[in-house]
Short mmCIF file of the C-alpha atoms (twelve columns), coordinates in Angstrom:
data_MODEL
# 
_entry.id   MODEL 
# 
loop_
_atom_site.group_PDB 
_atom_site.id 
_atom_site.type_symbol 
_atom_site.label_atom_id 
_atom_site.label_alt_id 
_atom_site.label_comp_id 
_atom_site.label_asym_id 
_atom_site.label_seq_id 
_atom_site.Cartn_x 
_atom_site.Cartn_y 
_atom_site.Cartn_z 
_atom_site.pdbx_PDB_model_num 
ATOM 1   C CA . UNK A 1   -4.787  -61.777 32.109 1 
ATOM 2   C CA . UNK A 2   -4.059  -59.883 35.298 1 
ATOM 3   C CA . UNK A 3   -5.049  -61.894 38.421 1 
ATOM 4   C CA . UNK A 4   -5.481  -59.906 41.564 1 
ATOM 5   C CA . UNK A 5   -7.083  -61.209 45.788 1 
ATOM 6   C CA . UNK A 6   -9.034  -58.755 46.987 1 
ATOM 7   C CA . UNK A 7   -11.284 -58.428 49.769 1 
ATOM 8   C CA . UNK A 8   -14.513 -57.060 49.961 1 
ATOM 9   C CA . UNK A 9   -17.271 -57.286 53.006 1 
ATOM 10  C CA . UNK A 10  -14.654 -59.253 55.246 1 
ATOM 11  C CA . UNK A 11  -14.462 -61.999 52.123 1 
ATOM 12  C CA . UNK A 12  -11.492 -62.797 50.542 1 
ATOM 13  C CA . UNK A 13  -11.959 -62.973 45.896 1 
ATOM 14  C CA . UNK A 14  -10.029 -63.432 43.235 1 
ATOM 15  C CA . UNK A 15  -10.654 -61.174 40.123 1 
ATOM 16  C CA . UNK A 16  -9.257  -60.287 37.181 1 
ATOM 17  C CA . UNK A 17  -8.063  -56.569 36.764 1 
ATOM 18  C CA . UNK A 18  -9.806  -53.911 33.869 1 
ATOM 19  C CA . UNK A 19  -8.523  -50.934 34.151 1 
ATOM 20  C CA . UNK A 20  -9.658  -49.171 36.896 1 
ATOM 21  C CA . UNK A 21  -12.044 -52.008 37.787 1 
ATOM 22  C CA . UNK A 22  -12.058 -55.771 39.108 1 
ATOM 23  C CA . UNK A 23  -13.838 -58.472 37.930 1 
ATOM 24  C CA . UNK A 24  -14.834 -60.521 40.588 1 
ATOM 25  C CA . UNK A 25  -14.638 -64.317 39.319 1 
ATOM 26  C CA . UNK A 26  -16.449 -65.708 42.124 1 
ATOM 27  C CA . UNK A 27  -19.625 -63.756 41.743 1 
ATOM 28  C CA . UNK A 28  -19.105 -64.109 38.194 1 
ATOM 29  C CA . UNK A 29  -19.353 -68.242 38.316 1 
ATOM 30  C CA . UNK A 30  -22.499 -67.840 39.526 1 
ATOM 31  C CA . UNK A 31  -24.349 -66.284 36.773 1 
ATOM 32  C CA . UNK A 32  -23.368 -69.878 34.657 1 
ATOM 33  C CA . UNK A 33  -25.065 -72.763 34.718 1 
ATOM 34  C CA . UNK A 34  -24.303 -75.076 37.551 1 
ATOM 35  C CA . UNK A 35  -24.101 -77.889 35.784 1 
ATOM 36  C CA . UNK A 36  -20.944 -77.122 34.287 1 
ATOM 37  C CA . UNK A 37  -19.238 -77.716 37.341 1 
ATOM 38  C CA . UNK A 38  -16.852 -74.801 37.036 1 
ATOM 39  C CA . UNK A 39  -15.641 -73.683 40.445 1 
ATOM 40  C CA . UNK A 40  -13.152 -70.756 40.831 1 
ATOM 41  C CA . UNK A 41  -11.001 -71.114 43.709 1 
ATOM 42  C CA . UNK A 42  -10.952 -67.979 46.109 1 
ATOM 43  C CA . UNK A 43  -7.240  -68.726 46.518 1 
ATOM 44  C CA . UNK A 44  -5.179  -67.488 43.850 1 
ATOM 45  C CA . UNK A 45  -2.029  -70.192 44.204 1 
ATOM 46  C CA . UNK A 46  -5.187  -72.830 43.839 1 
ATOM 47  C CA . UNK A 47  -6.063  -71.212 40.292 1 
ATOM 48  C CA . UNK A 48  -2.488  -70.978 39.688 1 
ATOM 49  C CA . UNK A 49  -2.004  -75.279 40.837 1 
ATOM 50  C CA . UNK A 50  -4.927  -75.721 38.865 1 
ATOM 51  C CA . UNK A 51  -3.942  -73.326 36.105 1 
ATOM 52  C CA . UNK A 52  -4.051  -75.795 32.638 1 
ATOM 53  C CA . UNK A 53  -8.422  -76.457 33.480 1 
ATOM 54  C CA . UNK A 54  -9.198  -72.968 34.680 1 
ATOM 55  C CA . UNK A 55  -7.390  -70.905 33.193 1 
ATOM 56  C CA . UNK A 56  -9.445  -71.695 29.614 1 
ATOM 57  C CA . UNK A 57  -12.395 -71.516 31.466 1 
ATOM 58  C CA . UNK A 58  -12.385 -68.165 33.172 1 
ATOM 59  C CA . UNK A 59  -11.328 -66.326 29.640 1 
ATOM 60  C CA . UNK A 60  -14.115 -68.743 28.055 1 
ATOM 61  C CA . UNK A 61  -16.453 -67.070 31.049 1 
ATOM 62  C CA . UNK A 62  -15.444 -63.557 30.105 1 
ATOM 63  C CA . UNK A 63  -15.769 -63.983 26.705 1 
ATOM 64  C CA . UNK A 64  -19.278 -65.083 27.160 1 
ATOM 65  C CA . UNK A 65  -20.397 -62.407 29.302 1 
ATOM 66  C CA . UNK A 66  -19.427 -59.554 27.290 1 
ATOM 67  C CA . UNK A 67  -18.740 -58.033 30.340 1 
ATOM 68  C CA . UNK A 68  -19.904 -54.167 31.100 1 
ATOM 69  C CA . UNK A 69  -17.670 -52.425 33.828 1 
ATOM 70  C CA . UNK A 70  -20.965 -50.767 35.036 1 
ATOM 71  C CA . UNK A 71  -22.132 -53.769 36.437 1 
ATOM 72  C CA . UNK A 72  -21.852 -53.970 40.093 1 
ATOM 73  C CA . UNK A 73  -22.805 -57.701 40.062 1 
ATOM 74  C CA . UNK A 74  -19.590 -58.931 38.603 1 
ATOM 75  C CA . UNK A 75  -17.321 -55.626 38.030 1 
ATOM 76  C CA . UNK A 76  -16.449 -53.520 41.003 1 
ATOM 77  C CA . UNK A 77  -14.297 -50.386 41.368 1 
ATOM 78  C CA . UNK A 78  -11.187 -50.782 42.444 1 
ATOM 79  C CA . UNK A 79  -11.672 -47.722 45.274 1 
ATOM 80  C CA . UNK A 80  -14.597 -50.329 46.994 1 
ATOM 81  C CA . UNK A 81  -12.096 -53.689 47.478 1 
ATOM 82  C CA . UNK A 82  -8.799  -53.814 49.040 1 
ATOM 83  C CA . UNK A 83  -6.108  -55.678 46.613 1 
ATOM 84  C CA . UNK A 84  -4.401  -58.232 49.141 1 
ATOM 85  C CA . UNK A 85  -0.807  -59.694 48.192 1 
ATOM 86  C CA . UNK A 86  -1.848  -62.369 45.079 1 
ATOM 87  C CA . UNK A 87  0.074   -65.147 47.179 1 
ATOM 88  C CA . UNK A 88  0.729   -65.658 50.663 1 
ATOM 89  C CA . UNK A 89  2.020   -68.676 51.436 1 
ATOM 90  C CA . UNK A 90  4.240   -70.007 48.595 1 
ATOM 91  C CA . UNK A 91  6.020   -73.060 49.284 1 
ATOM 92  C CA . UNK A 92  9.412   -70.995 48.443 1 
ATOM 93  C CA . UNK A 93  10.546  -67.001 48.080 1 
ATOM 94  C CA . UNK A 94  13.731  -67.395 45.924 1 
ATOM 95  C CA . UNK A 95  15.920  -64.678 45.115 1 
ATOM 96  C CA . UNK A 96  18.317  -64.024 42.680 1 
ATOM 97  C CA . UNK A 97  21.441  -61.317 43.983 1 
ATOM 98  C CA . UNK A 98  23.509  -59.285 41.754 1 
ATOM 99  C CA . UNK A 99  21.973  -59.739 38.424 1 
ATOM 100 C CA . UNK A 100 22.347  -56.091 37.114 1 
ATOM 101 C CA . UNK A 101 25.629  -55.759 36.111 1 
ATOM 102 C CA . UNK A 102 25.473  -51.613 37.025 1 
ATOM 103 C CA . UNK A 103 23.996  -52.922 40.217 1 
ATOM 104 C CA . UNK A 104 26.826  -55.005 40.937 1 
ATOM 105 C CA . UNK A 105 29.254  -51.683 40.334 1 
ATOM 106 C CA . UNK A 106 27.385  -49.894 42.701 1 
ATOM 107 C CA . UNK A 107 27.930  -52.016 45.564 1 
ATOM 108 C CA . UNK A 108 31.709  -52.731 44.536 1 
ATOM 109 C CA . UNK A 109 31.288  -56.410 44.324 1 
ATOM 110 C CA . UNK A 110 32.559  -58.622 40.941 1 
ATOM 111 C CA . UNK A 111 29.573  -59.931 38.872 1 
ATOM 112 C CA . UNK A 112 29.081  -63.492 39.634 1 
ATOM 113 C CA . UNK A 113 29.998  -66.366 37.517 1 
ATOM 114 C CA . UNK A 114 26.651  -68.019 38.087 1 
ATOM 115 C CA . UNK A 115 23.449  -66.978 39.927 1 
ATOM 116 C CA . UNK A 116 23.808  -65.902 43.708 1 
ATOM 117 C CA . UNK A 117 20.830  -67.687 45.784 1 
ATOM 118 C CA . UNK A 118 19.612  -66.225 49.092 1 
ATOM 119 C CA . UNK A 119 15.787  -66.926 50.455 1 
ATOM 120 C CA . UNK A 120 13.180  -64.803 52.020 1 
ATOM 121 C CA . UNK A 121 10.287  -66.297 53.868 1 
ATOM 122 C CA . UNK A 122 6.353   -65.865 53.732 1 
ATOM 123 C CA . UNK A 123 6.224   -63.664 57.086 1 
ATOM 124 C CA . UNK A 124 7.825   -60.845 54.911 1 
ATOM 125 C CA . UNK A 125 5.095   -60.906 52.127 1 
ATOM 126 C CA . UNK A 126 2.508   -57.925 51.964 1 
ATOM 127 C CA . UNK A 127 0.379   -56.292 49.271 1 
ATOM 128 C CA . UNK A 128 -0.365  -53.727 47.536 1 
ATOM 129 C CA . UNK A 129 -1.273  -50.521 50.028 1 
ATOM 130 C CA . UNK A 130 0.494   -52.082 53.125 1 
ATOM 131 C CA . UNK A 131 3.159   -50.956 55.289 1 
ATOM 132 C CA . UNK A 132 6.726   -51.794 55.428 1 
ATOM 133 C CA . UNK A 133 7.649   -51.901 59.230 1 
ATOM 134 C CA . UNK A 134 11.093  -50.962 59.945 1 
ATOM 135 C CA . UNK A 135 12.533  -53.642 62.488 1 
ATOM 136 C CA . UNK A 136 13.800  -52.375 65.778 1 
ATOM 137 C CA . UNK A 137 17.407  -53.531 65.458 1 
ATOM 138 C CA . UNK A 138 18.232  -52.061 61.682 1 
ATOM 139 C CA . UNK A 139 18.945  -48.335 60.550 1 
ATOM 140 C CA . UNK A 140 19.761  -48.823 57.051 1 
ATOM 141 C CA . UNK A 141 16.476  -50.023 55.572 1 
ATOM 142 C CA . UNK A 142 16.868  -50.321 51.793 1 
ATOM 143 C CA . UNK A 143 14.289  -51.161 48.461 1 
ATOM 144 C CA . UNK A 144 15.373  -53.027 45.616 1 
ATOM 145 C CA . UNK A 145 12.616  -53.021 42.544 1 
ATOM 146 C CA . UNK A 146 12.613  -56.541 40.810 1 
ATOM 147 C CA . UNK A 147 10.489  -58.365 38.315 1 
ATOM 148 C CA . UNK A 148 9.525   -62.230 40.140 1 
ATOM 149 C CA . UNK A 149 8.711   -65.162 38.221 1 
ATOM 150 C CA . UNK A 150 5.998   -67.555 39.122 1 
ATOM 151 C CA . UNK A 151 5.647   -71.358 39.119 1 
ATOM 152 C CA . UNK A 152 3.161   -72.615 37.060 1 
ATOM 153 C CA . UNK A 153 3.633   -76.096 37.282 1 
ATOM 154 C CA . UNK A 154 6.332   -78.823 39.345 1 
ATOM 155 C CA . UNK A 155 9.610   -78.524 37.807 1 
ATOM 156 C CA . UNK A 156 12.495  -80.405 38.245 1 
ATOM 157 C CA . UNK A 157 15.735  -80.855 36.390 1 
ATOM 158 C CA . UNK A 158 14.234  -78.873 33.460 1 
ATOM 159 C CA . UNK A 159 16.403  -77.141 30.487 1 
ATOM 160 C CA . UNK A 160 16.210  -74.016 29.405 1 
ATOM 161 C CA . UNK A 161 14.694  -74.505 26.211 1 
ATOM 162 C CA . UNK A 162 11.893  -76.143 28.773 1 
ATOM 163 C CA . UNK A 163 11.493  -73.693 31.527 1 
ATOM 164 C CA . UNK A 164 8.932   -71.040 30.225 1 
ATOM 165 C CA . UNK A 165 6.394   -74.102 29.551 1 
ATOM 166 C CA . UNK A 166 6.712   -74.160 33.874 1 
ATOM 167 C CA . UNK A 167 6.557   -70.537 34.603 1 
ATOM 168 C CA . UNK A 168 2.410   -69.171 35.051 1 
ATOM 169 C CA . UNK A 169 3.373   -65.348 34.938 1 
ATOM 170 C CA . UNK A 170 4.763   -62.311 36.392 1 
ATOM 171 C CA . UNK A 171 4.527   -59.756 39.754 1 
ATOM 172 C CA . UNK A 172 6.180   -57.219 40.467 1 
ATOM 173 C CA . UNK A 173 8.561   -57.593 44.698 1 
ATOM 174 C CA . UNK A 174 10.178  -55.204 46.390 1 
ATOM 175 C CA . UNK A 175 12.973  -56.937 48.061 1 
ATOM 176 C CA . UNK A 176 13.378  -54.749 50.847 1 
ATOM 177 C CA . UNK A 177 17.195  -55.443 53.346 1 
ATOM 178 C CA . UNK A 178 18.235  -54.322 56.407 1 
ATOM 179 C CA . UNK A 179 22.217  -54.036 55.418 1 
ATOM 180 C CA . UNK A 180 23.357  -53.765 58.336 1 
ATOM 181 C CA . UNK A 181 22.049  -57.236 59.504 1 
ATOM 182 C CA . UNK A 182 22.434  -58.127 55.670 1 
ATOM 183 C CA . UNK A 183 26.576  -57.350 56.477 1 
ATOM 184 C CA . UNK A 184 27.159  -57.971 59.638 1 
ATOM 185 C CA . UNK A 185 25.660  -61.752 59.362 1 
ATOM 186 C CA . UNK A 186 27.817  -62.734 56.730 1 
ATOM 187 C CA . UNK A 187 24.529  -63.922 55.026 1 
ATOM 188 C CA . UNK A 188 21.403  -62.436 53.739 1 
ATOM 189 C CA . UNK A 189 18.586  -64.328 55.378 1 
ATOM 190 C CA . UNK A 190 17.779  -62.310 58.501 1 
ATOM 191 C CA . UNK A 191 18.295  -59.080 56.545 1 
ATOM 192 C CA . UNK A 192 16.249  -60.090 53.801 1 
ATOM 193 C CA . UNK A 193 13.537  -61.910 55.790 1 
ATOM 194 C CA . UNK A 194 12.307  -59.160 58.455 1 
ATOM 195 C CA . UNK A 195 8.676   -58.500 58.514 1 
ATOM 196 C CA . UNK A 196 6.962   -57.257 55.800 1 
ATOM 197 C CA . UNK A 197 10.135  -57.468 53.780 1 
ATOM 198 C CA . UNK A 198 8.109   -58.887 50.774 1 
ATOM 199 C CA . UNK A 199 6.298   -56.328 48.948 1 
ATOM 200 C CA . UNK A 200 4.044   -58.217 46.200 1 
ATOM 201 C CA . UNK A 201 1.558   -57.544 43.529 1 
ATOM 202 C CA . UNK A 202 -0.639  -55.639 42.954 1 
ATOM 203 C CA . UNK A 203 -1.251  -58.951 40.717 1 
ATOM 204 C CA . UNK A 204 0.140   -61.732 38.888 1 
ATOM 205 C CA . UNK A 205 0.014   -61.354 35.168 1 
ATOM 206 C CA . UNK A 206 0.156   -63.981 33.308 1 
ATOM 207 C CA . UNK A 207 2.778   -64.820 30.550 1 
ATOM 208 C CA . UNK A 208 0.664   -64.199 27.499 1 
ATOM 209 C CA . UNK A 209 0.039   -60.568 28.556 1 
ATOM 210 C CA . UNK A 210 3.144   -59.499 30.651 1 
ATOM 211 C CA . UNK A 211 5.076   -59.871 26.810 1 
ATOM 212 C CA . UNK A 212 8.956   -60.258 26.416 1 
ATOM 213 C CA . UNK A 213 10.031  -60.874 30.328 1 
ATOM 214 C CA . UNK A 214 13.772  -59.750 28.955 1 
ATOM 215 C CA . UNK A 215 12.729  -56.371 27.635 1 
ATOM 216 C CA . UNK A 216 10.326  -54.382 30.533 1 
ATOM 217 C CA . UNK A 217 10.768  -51.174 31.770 1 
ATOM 218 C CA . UNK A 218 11.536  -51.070 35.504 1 
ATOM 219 C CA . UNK A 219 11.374  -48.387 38.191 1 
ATOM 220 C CA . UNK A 220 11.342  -47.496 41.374 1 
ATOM 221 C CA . UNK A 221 9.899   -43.832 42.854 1 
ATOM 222 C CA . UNK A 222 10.560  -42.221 46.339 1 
ATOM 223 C CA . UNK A 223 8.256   -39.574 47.373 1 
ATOM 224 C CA . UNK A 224 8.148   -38.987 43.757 1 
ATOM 225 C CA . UNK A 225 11.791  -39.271 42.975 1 
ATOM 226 C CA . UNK A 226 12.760  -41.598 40.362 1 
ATOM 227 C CA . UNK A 227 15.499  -43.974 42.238 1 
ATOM 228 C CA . UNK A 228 16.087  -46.713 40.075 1 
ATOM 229 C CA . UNK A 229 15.378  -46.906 36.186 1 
ATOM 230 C CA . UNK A 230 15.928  -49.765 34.056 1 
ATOM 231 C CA . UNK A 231 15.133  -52.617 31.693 1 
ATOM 232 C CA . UNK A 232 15.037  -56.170 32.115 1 
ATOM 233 C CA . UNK A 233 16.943  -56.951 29.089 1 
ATOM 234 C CA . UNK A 234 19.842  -55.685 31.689 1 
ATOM 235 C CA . UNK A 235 19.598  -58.524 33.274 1 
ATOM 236 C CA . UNK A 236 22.877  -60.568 33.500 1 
ATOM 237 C CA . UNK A 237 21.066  -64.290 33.943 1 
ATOM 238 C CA . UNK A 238 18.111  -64.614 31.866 1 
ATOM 239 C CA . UNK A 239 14.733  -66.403 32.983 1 
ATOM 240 C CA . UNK A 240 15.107  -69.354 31.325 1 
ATOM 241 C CA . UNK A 241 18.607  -69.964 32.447 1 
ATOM 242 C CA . UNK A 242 17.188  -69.043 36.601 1 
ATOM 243 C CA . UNK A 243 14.617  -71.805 36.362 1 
ATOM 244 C CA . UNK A 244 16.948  -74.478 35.138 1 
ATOM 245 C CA . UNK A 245 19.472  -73.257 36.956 1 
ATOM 246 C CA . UNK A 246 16.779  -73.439 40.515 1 
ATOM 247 C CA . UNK A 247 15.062  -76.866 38.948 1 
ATOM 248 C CA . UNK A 248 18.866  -78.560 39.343 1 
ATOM 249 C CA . UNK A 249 19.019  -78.782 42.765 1 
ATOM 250 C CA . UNK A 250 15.309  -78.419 44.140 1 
ATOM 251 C CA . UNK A 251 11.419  -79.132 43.200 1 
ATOM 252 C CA . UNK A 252 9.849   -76.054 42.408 1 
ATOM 253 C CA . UNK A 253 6.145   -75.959 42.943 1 
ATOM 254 C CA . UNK A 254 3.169   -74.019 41.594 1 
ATOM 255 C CA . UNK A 255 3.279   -70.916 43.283 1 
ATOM 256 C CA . UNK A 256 7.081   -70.406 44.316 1 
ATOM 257 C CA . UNK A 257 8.091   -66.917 43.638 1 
ATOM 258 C CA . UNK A 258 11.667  -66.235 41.897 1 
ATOM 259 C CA . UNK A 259 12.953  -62.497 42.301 1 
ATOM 260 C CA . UNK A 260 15.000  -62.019 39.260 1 
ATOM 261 C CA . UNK A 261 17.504  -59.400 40.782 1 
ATOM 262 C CA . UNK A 262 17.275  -55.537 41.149 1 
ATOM 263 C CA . UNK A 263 18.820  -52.670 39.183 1 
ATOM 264 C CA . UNK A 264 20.864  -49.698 40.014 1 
ATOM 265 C CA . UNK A 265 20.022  -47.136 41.899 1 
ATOM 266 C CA . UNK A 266 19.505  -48.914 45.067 1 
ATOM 267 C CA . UNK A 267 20.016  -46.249 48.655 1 
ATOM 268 C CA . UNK A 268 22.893  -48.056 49.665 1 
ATOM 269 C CA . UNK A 269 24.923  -47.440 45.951 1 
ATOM 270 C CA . UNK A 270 24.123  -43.912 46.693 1 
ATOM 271 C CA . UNK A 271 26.325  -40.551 47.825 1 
ATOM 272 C CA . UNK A 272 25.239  -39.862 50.276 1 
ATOM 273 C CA . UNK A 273 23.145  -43.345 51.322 1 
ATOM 274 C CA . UNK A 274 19.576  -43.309 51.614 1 
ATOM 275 C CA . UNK A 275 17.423  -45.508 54.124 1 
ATOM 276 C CA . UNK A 276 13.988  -45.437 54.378 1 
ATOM 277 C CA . UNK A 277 12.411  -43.862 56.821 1 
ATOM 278 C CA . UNK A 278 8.542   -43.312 58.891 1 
ATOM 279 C CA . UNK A 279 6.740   -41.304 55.989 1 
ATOM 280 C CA . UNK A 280 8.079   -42.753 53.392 1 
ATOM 281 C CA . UNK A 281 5.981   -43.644 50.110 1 
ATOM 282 C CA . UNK A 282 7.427   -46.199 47.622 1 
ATOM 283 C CA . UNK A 283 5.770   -46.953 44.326 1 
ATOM 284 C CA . UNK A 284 7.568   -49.744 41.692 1 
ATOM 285 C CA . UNK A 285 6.181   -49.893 38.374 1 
ATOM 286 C CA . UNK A 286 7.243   -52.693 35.285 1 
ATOM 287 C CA . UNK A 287 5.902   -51.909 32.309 1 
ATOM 288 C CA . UNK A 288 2.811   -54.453 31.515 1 
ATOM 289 C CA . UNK A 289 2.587   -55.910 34.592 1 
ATOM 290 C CA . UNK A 290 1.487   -52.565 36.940 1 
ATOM 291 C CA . UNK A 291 2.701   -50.871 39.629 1 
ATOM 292 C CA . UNK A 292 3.373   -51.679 43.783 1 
ATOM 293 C CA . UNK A 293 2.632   -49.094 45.964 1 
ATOM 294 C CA . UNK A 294 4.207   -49.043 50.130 1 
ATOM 295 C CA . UNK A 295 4.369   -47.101 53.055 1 
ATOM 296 C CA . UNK A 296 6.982   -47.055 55.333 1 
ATOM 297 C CA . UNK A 297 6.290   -47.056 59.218 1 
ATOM 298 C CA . UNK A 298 8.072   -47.577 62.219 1 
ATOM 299 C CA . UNK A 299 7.875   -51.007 64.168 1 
ATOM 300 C CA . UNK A 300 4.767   -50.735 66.519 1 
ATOM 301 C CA . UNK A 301 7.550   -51.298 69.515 1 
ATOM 302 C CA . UNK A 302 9.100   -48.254 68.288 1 
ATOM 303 C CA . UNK A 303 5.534   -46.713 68.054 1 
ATOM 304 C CA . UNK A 304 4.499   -47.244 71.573 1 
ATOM 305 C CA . UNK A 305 8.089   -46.427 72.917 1 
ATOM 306 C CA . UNK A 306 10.038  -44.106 71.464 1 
ATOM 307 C CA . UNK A 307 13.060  -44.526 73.469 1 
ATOM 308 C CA . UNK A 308 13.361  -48.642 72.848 1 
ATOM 309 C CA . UNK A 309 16.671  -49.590 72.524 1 
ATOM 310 C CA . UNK A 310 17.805  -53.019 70.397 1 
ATOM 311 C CA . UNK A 311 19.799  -55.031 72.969 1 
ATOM 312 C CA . UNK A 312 22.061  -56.759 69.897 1 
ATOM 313 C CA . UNK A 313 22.732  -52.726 68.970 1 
ATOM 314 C CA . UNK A 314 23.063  -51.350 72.684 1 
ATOM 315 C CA . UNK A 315 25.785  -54.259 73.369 1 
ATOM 316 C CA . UNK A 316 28.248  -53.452 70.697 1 
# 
């Protein structure tokens, strides 16, 4: 099942993507009887809390229906809604670095011995569509495509012969740095956690459908150009081992987001290095779970005066 948020009419849905259509869920519930007491959440972390009771219920509800993409009732084109980022305000954005052992080459550092553990935070998620703002104090703006994980249910000092009973499903993130503040900070988090540095969706698929998480095609386009091409079986720390690994030290909770890492081809591992820049259209596709498509625009500072000058930058 792919769940999407979308908005339609100034409301905020859930719905589950088919093909070039979306269900909408909430419209759906009401053509059941009442009496059942089935009541899809608009929120899309609350189906995901709730996940073990609804979950059964909305595939019972489609099954019954016998649904017919022509009808406007339930099923609506996707070119009438606008897909919003499937979660906005999980509890944690956990990230996973150099877990592509060609990636690691690239940037000249050793592979790690066990998982390397930075954060972003919710400010930097946006959806499918949106713009990534480049902040006023960076000039090497980079993309990194990566499969995330999500929480299905509270885990905490699971195994990894446990962990896939606590994971719901799959989206696709563009971890988007700034390396220069990346670099010059000596840690990741304020080059990692700028404004709209969160690309997410365009859904979250869930584990039945998105298939063997160790064996997806992954890619990353340009303007067209193929950047970074890969396969998850690539990576060097598997799933299973990340959300023990995580579940060790902290609670995770239904609706935390895990990137799993990104693979070569990043602009920074390139001759000459590319950074993104106004104009610039990014589109990151894994194979069963869909693709993420961004813009790139300048910070609206930058927009309303051209010659604005970063006083951290200016100083040095």
């Amino acid at each position: 099942m792919k769940l999407a948020a979308f908005r339609i009419d100034s409301e905020t849905r859930t719905g589950v993507l088919k093909e070039n259509h979306i269900i909408d869920l909430n419209a759906l519930e009401t053509k059941i009887d009442s009496s059942s007491g089935l009541k899809i959440p608009r929120d899309l972390k609350q189906i995901i809390e709730q996940s073990d009771s609804i979950l059964p219920s909305i595939q019972a509800l489609l099954e019954q229906n016998e649904l017919d993409l022509d009808d406007r009732d339930v099923s609506l084109p996707l070119s009438d809604v606008e897909i919003l980022a499937p979660i906005t305000q999980p509890e944690k954005i956990i990230c996973v670095g150099l877990n592509y052992l060609d990636h690691c080459i690239e940037t000249g550092l050793e592979p790690p011995a066990s998982p390397v553990i930075f954060s972003k935070y919710a400010n930097a998620i946006i959806g499918e569509g949106d713009a990534i703002e480049l902040p006023v104090n960076s000039s090497q703006v980079d993309f990194e495509a990566e499969l995330a994980i999500i929480i299905g249910k509270e885990a905490k000092c699971v195994s990894e012969e446990e962990a896939e009973d606590y994971i719901f499903g799959y989206t696709i993130m563009n971890d988007v740095s700034a390396r220069d503040l990346q670099f010059a900070d000596g840690q990741w988090s304020r080059g990692k956690s700028a404004d709209t540095f969160a690309p997410i969706g365009p859904a979250v698929v869930t584990k039945d459908e998105a298939g063997d998480p160790h064996n997806l095609n992954i890619s990353l386009r340009l303007n067209n150009e193929i950047m970074q091409d890969s396969n998850t079986k690539n990576l060097i720390f598997k799933i299973p081992y990340i959300v023990s690994f995580l579940s060790q030290s902290m609670t995770l909770k239904p609706g935390d987001l895990i990137a799993t890492g990104t693979p070569p081809g990043v602009g920074m591992g390139r001759d000459p290095q590319v950074w993104l820049k106004e104009g610039d259209q990014i589109s990151i596709t894994i194979e069963n779970i869909g693709t993420l498509n961004n813009t790139v625009e300048k910070h609206k500072l930058l927009q309303k005066k051209n010659n604005y000058e970063d006083p951290q930058l200016t100083s040095k």
